[in-house]
Residue, then its C-alpha position, 0 to 999 in steps of 0.5 A: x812774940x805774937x800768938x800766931x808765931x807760937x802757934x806755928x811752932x810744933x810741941x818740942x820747938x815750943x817746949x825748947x822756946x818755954x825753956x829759953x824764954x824762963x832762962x832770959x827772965x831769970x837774967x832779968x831777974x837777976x839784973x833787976x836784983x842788981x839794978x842794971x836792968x834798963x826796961x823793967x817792962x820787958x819782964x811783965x813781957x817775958x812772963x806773959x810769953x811764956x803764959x802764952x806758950x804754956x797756954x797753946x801747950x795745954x789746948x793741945x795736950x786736951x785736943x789729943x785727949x779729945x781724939 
């Protein structure tokens, strides 16, 4: 996911996708655990993501502090 599409999405569509996203990584988890998981890259993914969107939650928690 890019940086400019989370951005566009608003605080409850981020919160929703950061819940979504955990749950994926769990599954993969999980698969890698089991050895069935085929990319083992798409965790490193999944964690920076969801970094990602934690991240544009923070700035903007501290925007409307600033205001």
């Amino acid at each position: 996911m890019d940086i400019k599409e989370i951005r566009k999405l608003s605080s409850a569509d981020l919160k929703k996708k950061i819940i979504e996203t955990k749950e994926e990584l769990f599954t993969k988890r999980m698969q890698q655990a089991n050895g069935t998981l085929e990319h083992p890259t798409e965790l490193k993914t999944l964690r920076k993501n969801v970094a990602k969107m934690k991240t544009i939650l923070r700035e903007r928690e501290l925007e409307e502090a600033n205001k």
